[in-house]
Predicted model as a PDB file, atoms N, CA, C, CB and O in Angstrom, pLDDT in the B-factor column:
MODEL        1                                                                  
ATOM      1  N   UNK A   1       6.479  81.075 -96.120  1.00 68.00           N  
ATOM      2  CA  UNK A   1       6.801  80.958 -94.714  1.00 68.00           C  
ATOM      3  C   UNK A   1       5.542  80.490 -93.965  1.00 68.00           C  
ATOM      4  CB  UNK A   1       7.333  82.316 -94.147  1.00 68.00           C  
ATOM      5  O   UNK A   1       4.421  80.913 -94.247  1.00 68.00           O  
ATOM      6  N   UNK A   2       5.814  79.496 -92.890  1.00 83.00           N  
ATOM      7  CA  UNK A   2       4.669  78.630 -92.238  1.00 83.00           C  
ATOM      8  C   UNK A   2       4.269  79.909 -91.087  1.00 83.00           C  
ATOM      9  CB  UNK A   2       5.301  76.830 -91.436  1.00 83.00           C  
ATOM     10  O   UNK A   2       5.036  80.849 -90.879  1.00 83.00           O  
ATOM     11  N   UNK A   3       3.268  79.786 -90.571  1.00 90.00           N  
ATOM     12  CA  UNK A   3       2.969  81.002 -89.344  1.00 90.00           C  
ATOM     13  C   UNK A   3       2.892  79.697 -87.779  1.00 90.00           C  
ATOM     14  CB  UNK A   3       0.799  82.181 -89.776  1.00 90.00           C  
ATOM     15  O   UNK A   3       2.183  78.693 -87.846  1.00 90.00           O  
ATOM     16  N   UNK A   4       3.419  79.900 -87.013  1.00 91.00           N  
ATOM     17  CA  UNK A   4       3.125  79.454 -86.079  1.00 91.00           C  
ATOM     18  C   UNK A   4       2.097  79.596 -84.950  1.00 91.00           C  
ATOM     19  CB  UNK A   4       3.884  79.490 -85.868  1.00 91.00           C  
ATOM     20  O   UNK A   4       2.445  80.376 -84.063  1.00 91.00           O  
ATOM     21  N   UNK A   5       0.919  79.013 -84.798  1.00 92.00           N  
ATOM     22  CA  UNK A   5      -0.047  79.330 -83.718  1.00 92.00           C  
ATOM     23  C   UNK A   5      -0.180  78.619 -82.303  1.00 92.00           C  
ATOM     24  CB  UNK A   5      -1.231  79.182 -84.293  1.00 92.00           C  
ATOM     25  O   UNK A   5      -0.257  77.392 -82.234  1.00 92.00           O  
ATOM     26  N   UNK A   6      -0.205  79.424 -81.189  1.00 91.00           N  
ATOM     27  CA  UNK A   6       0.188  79.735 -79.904  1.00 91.00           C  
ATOM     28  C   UNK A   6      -0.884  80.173 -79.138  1.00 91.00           C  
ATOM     29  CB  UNK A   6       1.181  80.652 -79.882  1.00 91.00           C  
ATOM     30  O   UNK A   6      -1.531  81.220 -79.188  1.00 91.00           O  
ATOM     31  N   UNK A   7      -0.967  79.147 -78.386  1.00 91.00           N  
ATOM     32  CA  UNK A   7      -2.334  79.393 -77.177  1.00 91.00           C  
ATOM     33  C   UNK A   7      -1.633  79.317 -75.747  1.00 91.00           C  
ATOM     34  CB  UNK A   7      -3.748  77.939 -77.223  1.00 91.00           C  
ATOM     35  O   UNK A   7      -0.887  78.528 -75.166  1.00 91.00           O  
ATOM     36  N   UNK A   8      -2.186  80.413 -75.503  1.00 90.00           N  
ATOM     37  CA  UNK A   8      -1.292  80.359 -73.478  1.00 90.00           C  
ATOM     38  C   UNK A   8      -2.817  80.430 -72.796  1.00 90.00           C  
ATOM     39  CB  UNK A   8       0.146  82.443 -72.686  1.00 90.00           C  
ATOM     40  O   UNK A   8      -3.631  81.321 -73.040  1.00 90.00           O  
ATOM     41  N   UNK A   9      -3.003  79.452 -72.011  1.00 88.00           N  
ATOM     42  CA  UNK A   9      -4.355  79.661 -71.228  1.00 88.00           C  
ATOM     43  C   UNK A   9      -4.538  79.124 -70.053  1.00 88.00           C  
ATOM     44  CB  UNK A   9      -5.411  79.228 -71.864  1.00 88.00           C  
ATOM     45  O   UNK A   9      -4.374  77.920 -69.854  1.00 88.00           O  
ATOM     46  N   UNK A  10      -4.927  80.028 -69.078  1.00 87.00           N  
ATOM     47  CA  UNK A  10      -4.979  79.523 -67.391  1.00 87.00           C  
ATOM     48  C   UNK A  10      -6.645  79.245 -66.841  1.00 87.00           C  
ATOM     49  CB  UNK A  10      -4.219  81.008 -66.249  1.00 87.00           C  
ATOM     50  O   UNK A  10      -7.684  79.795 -66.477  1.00 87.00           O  
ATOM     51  N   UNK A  11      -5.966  77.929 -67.107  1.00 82.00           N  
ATOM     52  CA  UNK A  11      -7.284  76.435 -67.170  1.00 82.00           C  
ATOM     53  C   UNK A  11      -8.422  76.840 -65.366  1.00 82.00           C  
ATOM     54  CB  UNK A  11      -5.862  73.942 -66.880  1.00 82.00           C  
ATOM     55  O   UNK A  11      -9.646  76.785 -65.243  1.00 82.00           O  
ATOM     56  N   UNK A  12      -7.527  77.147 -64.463  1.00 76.00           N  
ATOM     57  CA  UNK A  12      -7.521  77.079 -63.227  1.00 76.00           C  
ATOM     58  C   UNK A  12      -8.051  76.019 -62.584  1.00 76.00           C  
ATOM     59  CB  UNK A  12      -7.970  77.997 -62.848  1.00 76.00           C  
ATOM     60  O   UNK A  12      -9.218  76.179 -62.227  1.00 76.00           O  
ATOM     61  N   UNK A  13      -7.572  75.033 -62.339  1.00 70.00           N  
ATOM     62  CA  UNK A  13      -7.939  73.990 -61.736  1.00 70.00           C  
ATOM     63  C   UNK A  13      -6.945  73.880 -60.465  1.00 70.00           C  
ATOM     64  CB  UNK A  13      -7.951  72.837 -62.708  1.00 70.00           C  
ATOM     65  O   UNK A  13      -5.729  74.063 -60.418  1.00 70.00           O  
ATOM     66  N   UNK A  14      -8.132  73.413 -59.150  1.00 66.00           N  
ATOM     67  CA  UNK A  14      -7.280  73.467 -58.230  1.00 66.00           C  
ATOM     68  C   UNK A  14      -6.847  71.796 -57.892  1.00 66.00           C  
ATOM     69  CB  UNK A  14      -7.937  74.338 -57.046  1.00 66.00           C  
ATOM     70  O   UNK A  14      -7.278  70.846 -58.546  1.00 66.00           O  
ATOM     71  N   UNK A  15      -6.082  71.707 -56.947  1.00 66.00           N  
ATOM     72  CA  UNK A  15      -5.394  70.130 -56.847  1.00 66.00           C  
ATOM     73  C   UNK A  15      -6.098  68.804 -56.867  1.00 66.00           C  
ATOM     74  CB  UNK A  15      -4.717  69.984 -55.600  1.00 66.00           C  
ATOM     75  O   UNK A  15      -5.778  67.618 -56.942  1.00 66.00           O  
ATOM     76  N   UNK A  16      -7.794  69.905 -56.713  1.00 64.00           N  
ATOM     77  CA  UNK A  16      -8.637  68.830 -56.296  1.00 64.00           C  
ATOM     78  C   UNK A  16     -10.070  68.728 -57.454  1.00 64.00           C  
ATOM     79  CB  UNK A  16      -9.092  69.192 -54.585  1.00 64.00           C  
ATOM     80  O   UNK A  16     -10.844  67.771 -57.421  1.00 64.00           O  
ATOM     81  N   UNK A  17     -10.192  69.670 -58.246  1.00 65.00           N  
ATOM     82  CA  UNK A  17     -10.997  70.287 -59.015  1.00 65.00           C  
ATOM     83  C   UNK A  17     -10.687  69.740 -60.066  1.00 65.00           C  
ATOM     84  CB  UNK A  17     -10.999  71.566 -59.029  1.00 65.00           C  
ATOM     85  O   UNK A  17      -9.460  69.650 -60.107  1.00 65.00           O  
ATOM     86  N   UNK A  18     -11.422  69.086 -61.447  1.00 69.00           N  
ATOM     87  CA  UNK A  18     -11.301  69.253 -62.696  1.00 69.00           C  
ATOM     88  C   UNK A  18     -12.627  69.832 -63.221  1.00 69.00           C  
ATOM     89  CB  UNK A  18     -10.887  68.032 -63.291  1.00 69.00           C  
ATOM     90  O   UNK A  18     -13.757  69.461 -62.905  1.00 69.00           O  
ATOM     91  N   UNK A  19     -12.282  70.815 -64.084  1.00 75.00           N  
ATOM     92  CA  UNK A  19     -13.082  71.557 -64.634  1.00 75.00           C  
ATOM     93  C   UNK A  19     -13.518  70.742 -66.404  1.00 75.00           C  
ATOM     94  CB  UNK A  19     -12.275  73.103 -64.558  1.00 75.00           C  
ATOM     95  O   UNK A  19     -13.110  70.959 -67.544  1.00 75.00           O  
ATOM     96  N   UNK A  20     -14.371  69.924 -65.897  1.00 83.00           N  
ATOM     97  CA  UNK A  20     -14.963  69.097 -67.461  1.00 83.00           C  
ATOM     98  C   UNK A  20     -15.406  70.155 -68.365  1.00 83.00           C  
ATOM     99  CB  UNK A  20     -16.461  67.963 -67.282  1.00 83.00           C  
ATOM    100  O   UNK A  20     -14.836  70.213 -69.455  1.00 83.00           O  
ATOM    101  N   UNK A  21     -16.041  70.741 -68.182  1.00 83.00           N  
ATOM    102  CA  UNK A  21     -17.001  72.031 -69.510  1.00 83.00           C  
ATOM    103  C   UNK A  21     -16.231  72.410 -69.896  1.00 83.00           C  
ATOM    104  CB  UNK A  21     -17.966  73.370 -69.265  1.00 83.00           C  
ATOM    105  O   UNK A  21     -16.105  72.236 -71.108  1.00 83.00           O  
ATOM    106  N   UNK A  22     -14.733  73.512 -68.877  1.00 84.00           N  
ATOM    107  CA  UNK A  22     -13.827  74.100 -69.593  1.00 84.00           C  
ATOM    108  C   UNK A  22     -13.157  73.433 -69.924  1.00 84.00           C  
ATOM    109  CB  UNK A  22     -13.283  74.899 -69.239  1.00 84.00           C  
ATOM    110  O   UNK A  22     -13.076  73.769 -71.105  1.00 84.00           O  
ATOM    111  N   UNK A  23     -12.201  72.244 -69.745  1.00 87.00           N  
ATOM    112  CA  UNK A  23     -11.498  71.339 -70.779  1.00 87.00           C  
ATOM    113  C   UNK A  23     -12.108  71.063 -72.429  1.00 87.00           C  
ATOM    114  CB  UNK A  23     -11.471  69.930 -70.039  1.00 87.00           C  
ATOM    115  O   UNK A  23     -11.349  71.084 -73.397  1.00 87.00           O  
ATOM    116  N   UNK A  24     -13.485  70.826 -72.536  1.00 90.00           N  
ATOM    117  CA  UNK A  24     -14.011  70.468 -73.387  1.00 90.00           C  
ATOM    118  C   UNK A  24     -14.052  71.695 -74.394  1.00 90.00           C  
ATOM    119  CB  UNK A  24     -15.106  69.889 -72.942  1.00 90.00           C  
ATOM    120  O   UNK A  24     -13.893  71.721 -75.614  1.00 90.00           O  
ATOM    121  N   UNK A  25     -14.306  72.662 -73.513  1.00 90.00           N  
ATOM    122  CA  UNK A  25     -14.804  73.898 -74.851  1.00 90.00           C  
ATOM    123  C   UNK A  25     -13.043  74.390 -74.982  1.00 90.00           C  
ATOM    124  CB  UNK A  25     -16.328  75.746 -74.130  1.00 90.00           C  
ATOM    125  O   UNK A  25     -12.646  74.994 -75.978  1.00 90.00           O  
ATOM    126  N   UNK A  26     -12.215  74.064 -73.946  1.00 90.00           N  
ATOM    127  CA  UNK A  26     -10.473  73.959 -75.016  1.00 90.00           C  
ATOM    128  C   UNK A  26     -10.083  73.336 -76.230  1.00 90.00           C  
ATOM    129  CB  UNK A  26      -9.380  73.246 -74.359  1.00 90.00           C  
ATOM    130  O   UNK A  26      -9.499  73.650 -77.268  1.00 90.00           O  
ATOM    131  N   UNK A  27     -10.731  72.128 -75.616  1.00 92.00           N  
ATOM    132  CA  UNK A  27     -10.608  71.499 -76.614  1.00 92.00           C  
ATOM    133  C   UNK A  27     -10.905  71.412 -77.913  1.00 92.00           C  
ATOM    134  CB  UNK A  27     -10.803  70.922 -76.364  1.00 92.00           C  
ATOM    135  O   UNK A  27     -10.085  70.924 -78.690  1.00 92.00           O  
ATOM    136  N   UNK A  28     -12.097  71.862 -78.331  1.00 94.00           N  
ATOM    137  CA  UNK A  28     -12.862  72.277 -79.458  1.00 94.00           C  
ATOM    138  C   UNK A  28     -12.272  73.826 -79.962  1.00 94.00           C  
ATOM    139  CB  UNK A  28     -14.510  72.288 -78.993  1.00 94.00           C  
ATOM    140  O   UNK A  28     -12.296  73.970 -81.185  1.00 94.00           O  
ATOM    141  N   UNK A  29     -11.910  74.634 -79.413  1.00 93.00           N  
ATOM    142  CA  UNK A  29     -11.431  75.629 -79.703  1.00 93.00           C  
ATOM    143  C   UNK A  29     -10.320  75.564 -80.104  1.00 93.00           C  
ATOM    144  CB  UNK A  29     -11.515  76.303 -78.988  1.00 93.00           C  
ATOM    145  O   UNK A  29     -10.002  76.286 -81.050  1.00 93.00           O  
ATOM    146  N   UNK A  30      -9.067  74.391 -79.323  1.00 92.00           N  
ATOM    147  CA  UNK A  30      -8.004  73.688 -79.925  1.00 92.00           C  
ATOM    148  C   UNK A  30      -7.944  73.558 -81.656  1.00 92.00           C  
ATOM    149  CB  UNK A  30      -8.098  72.308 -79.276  1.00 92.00           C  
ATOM    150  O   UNK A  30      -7.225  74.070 -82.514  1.00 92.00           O  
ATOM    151  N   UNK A  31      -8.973  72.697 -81.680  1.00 91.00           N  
ATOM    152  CA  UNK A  31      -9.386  71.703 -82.982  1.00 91.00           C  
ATOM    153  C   UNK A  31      -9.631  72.736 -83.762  1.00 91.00           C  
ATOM    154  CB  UNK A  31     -10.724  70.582 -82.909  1.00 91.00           C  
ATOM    155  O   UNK A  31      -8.853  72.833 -84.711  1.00 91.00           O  
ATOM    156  N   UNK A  32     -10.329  73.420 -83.692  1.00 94.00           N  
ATOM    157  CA  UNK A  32     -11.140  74.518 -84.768  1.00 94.00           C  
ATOM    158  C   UNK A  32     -10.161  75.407 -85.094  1.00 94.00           C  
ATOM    159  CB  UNK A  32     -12.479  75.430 -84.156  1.00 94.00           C  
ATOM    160  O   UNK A  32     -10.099  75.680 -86.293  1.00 94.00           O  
ATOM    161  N   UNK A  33      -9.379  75.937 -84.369  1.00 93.00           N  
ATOM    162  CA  UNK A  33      -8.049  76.930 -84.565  1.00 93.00           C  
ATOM    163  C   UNK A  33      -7.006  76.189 -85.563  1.00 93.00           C  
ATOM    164  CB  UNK A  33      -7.195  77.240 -82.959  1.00 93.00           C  
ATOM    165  O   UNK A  33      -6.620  76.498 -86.690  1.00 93.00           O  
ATOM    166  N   UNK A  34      -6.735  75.222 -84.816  1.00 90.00           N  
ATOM    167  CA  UNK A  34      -5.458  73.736 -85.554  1.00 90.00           C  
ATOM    168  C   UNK A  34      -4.680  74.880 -85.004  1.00 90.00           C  
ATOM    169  CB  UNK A  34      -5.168  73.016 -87.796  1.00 90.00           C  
ATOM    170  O   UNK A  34      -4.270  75.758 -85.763  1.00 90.00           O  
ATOM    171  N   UNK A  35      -4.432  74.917 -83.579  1.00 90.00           N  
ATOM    172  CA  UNK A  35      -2.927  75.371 -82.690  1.00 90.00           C  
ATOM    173  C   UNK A  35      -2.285  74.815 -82.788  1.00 90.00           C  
ATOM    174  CB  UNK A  35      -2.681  75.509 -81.474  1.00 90.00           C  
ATOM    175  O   UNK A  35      -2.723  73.666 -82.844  1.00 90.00           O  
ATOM    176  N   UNK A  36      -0.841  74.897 -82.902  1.00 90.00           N  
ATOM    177  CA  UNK A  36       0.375  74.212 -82.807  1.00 90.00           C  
ATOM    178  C   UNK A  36       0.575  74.141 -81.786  1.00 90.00           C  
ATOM    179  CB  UNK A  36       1.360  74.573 -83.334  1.00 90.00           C  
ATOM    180  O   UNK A  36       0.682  72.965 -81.436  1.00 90.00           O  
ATOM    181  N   UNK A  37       0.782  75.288 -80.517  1.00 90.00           N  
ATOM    182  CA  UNK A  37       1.683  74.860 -79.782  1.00 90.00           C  
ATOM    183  C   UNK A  37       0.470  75.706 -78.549  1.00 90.00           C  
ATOM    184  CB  UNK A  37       3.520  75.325 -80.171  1.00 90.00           C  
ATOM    185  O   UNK A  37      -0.035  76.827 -78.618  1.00 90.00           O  
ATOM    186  N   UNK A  38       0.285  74.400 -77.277  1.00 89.00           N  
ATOM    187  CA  UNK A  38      -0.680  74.998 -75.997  1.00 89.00           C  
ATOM    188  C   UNK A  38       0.296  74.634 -75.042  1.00 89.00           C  
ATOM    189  CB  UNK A  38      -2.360  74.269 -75.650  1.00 89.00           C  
ATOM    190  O   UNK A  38       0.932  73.603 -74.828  1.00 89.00           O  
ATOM    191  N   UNK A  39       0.230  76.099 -74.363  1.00 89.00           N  
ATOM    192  CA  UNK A  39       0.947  76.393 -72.632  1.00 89.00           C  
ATOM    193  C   UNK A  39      -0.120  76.748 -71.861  1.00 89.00           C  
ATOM    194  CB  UNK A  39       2.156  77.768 -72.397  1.00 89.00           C  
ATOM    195  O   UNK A  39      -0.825  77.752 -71.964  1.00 89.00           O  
ATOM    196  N   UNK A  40      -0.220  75.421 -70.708  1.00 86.00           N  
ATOM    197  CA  UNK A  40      -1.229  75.663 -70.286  1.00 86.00           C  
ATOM    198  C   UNK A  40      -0.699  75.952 -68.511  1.00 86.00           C  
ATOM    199  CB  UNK A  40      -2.269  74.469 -70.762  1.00 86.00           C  
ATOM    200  O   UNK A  40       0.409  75.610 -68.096  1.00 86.00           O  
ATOM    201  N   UNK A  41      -1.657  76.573 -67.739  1.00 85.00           N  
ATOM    202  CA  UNK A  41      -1.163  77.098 -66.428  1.00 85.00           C  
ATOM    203  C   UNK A  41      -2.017  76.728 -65.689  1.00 85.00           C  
ATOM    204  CB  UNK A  41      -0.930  78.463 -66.238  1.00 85.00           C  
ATOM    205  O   UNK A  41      -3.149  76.616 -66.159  1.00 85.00           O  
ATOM    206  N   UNK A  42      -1.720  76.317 -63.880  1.00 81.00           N  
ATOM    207  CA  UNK A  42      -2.996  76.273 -63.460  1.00 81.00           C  
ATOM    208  C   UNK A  42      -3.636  74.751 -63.714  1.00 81.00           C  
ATOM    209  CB  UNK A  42      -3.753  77.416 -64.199  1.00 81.00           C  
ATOM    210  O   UNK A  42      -4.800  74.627 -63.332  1.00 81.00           O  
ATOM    211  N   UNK A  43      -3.011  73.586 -64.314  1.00 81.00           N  
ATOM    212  CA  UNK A  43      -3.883  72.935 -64.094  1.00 81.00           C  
ATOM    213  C   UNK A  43      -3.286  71.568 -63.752  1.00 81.00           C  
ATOM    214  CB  UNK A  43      -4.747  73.055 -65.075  1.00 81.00           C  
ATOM    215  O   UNK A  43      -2.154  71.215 -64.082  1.00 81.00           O  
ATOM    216  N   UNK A  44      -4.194  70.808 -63.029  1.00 81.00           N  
ATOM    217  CA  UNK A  44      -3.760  69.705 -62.028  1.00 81.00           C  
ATOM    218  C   UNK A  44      -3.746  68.147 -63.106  1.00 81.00           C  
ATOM    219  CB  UNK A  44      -5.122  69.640 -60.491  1.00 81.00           C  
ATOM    220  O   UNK A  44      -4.373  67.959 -64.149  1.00 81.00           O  
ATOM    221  N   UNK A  45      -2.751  67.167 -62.347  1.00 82.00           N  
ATOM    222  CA  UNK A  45      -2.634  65.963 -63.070  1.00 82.00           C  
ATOM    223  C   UNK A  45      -3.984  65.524 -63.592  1.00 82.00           C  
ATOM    224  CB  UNK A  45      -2.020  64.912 -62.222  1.00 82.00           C  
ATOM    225  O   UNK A  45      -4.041  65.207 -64.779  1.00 82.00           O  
ATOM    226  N   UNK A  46      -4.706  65.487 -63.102  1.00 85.00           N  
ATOM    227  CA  UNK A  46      -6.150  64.669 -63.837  1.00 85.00           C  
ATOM    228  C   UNK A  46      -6.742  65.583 -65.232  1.00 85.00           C  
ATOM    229  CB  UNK A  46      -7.706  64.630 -62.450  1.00 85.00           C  
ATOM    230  O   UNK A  46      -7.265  65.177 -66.270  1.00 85.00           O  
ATOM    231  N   UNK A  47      -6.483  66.689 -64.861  1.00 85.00           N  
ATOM    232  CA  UNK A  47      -6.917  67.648 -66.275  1.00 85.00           C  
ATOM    233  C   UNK A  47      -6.052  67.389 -67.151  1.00 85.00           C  
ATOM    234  CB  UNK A  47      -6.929  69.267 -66.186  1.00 85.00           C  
ATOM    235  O   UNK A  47      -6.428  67.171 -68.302  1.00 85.00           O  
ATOM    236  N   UNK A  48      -5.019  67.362 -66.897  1.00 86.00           N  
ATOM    237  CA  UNK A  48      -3.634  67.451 -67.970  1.00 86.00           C  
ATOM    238  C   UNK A  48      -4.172  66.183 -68.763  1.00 86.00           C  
ATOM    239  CB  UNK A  48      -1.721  67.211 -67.156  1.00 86.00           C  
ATOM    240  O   UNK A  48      -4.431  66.137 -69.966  1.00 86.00           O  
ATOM    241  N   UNK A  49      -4.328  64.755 -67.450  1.00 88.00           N  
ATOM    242  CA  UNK A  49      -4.472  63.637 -68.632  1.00 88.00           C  
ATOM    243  C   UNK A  49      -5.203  63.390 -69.003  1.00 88.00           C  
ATOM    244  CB  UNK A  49      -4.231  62.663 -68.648  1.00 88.00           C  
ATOM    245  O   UNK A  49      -5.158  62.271 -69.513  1.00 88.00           O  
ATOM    246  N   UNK A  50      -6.376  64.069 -69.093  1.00 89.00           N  
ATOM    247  CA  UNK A  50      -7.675  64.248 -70.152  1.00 89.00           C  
ATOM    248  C   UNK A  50      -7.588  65.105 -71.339  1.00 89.00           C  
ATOM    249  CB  UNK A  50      -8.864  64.838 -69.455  1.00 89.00           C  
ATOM    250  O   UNK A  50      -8.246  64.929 -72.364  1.00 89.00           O  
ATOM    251  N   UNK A  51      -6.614  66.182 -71.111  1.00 89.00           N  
ATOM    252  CA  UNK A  51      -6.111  66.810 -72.369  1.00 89.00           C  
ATOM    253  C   UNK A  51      -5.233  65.941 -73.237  1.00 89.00           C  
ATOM    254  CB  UNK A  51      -5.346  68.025 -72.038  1.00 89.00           C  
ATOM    255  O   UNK A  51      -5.688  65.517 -74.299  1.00 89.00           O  
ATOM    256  N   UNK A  52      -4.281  65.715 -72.941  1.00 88.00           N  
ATOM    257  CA  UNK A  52      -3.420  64.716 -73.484  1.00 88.00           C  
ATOM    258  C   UNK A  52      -4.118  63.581 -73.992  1.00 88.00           C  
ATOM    259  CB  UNK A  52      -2.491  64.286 -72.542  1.00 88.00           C  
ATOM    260  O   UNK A  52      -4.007  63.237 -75.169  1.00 88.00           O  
ATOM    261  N   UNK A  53      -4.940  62.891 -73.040  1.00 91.00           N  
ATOM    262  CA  UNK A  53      -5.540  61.963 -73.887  1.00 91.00           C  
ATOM    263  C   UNK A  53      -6.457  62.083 -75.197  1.00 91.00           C  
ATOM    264  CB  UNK A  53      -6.155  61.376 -73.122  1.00 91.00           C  
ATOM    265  O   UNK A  53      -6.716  61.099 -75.889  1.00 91.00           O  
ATOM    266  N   UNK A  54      -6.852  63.171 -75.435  1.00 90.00           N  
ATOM    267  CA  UNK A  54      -7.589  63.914 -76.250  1.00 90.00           C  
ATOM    268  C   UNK A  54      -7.007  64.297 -77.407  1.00 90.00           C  
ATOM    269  CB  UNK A  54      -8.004  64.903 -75.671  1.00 90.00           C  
ATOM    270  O   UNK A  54      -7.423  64.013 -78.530  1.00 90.00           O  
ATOM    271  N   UNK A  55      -5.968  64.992 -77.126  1.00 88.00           N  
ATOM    272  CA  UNK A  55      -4.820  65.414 -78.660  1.00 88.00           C  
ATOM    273  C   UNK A  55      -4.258  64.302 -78.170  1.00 88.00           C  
ATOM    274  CB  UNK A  55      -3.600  67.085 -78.914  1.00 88.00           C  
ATOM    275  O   UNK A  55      -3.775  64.296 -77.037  1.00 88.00           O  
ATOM    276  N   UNK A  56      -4.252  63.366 -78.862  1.00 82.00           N  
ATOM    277  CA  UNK A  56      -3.374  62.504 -79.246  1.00 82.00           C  
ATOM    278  C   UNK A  56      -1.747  62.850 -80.092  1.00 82.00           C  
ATOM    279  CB  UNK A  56      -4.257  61.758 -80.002  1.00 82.00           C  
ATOM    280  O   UNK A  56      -0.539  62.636 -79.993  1.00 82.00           O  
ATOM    281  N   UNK A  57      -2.549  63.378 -80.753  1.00 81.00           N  
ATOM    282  CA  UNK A  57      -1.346  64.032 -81.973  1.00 81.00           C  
ATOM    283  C   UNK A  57      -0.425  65.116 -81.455  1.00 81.00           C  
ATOM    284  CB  UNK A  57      -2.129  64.836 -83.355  1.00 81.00           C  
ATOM    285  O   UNK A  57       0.535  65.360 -82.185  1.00 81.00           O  
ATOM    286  N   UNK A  58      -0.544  65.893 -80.206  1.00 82.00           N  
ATOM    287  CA  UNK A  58       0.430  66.442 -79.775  1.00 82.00           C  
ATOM    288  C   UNK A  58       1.234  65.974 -79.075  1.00 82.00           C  
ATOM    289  CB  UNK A  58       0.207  67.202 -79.384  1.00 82.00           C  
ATOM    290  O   UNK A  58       0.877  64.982 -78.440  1.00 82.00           O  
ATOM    291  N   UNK A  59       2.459  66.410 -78.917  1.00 79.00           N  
ATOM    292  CA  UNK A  59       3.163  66.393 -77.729  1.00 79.00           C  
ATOM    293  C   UNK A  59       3.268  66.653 -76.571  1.00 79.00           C  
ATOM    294  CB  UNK A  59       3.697  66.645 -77.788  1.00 79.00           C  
ATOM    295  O   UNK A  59       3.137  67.877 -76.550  1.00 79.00           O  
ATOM    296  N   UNK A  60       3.406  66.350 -75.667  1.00 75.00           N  
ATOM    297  CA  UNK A  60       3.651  66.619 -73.954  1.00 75.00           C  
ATOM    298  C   UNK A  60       4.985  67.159 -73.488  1.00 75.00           C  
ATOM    299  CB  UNK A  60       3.534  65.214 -73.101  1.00 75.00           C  
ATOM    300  O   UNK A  60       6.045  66.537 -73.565  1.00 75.00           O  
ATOM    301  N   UNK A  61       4.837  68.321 -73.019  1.00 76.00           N  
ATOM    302  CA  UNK A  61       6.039  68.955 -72.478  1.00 76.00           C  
ATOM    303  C   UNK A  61       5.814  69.235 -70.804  1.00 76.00           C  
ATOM    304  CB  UNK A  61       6.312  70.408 -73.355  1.00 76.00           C  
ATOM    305  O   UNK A  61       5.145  70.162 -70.348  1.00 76.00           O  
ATOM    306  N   UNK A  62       6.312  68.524 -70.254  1.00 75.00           N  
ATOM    307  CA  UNK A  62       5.845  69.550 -69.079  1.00 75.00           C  
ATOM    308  C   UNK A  62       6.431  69.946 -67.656  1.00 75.00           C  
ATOM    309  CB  UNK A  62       4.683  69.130 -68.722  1.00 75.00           C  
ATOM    310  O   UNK A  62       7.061  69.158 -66.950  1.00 75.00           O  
ATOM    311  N   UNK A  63       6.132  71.335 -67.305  1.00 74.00           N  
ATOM    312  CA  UNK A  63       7.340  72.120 -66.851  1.00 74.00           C  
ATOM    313  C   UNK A  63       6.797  71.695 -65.095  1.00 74.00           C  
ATOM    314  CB  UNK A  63       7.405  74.176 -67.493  1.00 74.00           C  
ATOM    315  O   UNK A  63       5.946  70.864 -64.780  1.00 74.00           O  
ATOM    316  N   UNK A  64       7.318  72.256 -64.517  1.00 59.00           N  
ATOM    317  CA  UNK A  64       7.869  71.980 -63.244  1.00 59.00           C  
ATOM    318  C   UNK A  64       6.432  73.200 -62.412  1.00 59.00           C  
ATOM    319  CB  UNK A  64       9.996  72.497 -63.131  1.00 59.00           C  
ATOM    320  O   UNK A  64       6.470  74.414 -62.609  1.00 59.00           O  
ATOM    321  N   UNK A  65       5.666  72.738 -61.813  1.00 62.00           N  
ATOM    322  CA  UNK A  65       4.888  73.062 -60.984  1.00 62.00           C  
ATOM    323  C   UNK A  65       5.124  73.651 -59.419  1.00 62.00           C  
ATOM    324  CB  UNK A  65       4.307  72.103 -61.047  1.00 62.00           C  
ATOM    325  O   UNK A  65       6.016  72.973 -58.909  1.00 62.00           O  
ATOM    326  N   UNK A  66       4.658  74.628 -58.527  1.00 59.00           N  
ATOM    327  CA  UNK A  66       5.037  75.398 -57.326  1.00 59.00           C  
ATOM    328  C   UNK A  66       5.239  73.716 -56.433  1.00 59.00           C  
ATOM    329  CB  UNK A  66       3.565  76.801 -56.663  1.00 59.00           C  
ATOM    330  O   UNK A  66       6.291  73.415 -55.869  1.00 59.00           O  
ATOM    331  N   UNK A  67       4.197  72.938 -56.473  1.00 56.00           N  
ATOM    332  CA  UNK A  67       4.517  71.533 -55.633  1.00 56.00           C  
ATOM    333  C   UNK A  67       5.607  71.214 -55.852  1.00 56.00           C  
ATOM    334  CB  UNK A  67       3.774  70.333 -55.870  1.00 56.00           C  
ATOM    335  O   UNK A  67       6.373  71.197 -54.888  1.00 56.00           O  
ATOM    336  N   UNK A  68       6.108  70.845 -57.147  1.00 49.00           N  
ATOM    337  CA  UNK A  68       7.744  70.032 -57.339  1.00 49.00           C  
ATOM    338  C   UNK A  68       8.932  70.869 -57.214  1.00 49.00           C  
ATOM    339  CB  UNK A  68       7.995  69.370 -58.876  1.00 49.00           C  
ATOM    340  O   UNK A  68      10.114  70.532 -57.150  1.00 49.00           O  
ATOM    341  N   UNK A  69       8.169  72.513 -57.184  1.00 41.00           N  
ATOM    342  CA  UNK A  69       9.966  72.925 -57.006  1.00 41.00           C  
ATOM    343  C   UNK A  69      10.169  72.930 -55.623  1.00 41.00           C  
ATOM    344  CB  UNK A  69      10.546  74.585 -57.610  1.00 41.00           C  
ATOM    345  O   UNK A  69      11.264  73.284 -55.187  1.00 41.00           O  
ATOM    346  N   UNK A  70       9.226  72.571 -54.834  1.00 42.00           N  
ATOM    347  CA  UNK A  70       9.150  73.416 -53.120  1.00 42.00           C  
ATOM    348  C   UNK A  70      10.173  71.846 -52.719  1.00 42.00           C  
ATOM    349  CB  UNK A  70       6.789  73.705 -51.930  1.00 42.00           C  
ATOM    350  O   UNK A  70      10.926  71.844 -51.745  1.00 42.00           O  
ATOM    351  N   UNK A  71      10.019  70.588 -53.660  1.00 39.00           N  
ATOM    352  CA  UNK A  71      11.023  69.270 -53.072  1.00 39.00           C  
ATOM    353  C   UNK A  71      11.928  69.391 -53.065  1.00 39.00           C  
ATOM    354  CB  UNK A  71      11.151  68.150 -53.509  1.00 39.00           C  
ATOM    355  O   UNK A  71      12.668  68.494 -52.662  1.00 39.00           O  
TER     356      UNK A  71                                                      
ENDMDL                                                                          
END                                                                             
């Protein structure tokens, strides 16, 4: 049986903020673990697409933010 590994982590980035150091040391902590599956909270379009651009090899899921439900 395969084990599945699961990272939930609140990045905190505000609308206007990207946090470079902490993306980076995710990222490496990402890699070194080999997570399957990251839920991430807290963090704004420009972080997201520096993560994403980074794992290439994952997938993008992504859920509905306090801005888009208030439309």
């Amino acid at each position: 049986m395969n084990n599945l590994s699961l990272l939930t982590f609140n990045i905190e980035c505000s609308k206007y903020q990207t946090r470079h150091e902490k993306i980076n040391q995710l990222l490496e902590f990402i890699r070194y673990k080999k997570i399957d599956c990251i839920c991430l909270q807290d963090v704004n379009t420009t972080s997201l697409s520096i993560i994403k651009s980074k794992l290439g090899s994952y997938n993008a899921v992504e859920g509905l933010g306090e801005e888009k439900m208030k439309t």
